[in-house]
N, C-alpha and C positions, 0 to 999 in steps of 0.2 A: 833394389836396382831397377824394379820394375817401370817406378818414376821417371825415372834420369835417366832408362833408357827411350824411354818416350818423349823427352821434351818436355817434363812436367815439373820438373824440381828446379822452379824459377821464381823469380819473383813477379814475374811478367803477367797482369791479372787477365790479361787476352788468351792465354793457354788454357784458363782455367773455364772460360766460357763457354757453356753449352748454347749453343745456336736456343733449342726451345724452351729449357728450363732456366736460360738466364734472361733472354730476350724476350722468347714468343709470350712462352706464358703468363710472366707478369705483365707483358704491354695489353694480351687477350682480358686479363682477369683486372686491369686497372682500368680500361676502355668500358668495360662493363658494372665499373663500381661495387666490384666484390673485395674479398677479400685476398689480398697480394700473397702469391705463393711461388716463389722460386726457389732455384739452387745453382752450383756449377757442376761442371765433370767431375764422374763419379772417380777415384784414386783409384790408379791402376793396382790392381795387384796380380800376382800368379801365383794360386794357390798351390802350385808345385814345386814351390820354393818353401812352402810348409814342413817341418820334423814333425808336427804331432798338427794335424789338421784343426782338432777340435778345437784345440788349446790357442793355436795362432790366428784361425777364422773371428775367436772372443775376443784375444789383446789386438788385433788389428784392427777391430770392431771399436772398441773401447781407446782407444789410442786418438782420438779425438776431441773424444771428451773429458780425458785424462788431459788433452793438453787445452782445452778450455777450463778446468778447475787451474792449470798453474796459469795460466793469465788471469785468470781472476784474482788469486793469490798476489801474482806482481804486479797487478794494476794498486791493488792494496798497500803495497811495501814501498810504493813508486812515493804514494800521497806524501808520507813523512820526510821525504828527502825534499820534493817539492817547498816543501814549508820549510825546510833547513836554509833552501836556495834563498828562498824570500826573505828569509832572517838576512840575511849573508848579505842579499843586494837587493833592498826594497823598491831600486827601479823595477824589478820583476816581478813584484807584486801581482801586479792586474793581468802578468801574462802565466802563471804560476795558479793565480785563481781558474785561470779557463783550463790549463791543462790539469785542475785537480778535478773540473768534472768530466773531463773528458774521461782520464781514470777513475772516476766513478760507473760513470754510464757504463765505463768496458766494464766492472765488474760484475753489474746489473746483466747485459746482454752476453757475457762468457757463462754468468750459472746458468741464460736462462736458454741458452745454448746446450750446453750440455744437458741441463733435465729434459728440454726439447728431443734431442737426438738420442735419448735413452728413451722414449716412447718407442712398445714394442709394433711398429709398424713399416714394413715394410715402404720404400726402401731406407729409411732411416734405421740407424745401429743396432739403435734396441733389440729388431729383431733377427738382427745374427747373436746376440744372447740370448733372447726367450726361447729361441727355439731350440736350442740346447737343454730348456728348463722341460719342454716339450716330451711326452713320451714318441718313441720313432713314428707312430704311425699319425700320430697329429698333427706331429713336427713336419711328415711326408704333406700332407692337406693342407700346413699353413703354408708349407715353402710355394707349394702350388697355388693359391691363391695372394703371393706376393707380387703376381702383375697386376693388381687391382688395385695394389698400395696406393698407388699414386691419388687417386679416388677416395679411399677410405682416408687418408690421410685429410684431405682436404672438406670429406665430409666432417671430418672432428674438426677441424678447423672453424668450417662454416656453421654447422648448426649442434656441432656438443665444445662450444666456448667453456663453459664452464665448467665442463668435464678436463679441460687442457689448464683452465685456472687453478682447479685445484691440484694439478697432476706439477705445475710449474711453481707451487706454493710454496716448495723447500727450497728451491730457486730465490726465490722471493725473501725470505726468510734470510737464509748465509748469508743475501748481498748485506740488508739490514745489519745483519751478525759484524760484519766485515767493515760496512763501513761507520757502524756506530765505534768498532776498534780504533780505528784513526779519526775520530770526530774531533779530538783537539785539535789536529793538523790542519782540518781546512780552513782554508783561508774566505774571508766573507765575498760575495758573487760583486764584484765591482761595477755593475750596471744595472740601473733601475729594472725593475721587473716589468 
């Protein structure tokens, strides 16, 4: 309820805009020819609407990237109807082609979404579960140095790349998995390269 009573459960993508993390900072960080790091507002919740704290802190955590594996999933299911369509009315061919990379790329950018937001760093998901993995008095140190996330994060960003490529690798991997399953389906790119 915590959404919908805020205004948040819309489809309106101006609610979801954080003034610095949608605007500032990608316009500071692209002016400067680094690497582009944003977000939007963070989902409201009240954690006193929790029955068991620990238990709902994790699935509300994970309920993002739970819903980034099913679009990945239905961008996948989507390709084969696509090609039924084009069977069906070859006028649509060439517009059937584009929406089958379209649901490609989503299913590329929904795994690598979620193995993204499963990196245990503050303030992304991952680490409302690690630090459950956490014994308390580490877990106490990490939550405390979770306002620095925002830094640490960007430092893996900028200069441990290849700490983040191998961490998005299984990412990498599933889409492959996923879209060599419907590789009959697509239909060929109808514009020169």
């Amino acid at each position: 309820m915590t959404a919908y009573q805020l205004g948040r459960l819309t489809w309106n993508p101006l609610k979801h805009i954080d003034p610095f993390m949608s605007v500032l900072l990608p316009t500071l960080l692209a002016l400067a020819h680094l690497p582009i790091l944003g977000g939007a507002k963070p989902v409201p919740v009240n954690p006193r609407n929790y029955r068991n704290f620990k238990r709902a802190d994790i699935a509300v955590s994970l309920a993002g990237i739970v819903m980034n594996l099913f679009l990945a999933v239905a961008c996948t299911l989507v390709i084969p109807l696509t090609y039924g369509v084009a069977q069906l009315l070859p006028a649509t061919i060439n517009a059937m082609a584009i929406v089958q990379q379209m649901l490609v790329i989503g299913i590329l950018i929904n795994l690598q979404l979620a193995a993204f937001n499963l990196l245990p760093i503050p303030p992304l998901d991952g680490s409302h579960v690690f630090k459950y993995i956490l014994p308390p008095g580490w877990a106490l140190a990490y939550s405390r140095v979770g306002g620095y996330g925002l830094v640490v994060l960007y430092a893996v960003l900028f200069v441990g790349s290849g700490l983040l490529i191998w961490w998005l690798t299984p990412a990498f991997l599933l889409a492959d998995l996923l879209r060599n399953a419907v590789k009959l389906f697509l239909l060929p790119w109808p514009y020169p390269a």
